[in-house]
Residue, then its C-alpha position, 0 to 999 in steps of 0.5 A: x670388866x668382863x675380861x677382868x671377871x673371866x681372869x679372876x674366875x680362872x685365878x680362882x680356880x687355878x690349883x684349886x678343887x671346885x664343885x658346881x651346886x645347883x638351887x632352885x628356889x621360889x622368890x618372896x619378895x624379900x630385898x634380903x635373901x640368903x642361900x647356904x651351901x655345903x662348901x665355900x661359894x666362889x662364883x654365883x649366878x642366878x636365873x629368873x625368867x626375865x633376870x639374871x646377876x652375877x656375883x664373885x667372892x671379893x666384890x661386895x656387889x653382885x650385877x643384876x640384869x632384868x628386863x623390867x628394871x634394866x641394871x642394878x648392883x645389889x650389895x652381897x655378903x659372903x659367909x664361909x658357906x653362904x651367900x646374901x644379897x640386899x637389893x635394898x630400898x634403891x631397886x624395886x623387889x622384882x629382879x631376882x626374889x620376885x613372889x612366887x617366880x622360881x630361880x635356878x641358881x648355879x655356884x662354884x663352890x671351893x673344896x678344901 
């Protein structure tokens, strides 16, 4: 899987101008979040103390790795400039929207 990830990104990336965007933001205990940029996201990666998910233009899921719950795959949706994932009833709320913890998220964004 992970090799096959790396050779979407680089097919993503091939001939193409990309931009990297950094968010914090402090996590409310919502299962929905969305965060909106100012181009296309193509790859995602969020950052909390204790978790981190991955996720990729094309999966309708991303991969969530914590501490606490170990692994889950939360459902996304990609808008033309936004990203929401759903960690939904399944999967308690920590992970990565935890009340009051903050994230760091890193996106490549596709220039048009």
């Amino acid at each position: 899987d992970f090799n096959e990830d790396n050779a979407k990104i680089d097919a993503a990336l091939k001939n193409r101008n990309c931009q990297i965007c950094l968010v914090s933001y402090t996590g409310d205990d919502s299962s929905t979040r969305t965060i909106t940029f100012p181009h296309k996201p193509v790859l995602i990666i969020v950052l909390g103390s204790s978790s981190i998910m991955v996720a990729i233009r094309g999966y309708s899921y991303a991969n969530l790795i914590s501490n606490i719950n170990s692994y889950s795959k939360p459902a996304v949706t990609w808008g033309d400039t936004s990203f929401t994932w759903d960690i939904g009833s399944n999967y308690p709320l920590y992970g990565v929207n935890s009340k009051g913890a903050p994230y760091q998220m890193f996106a490549l964004l596709e220039l048009e």
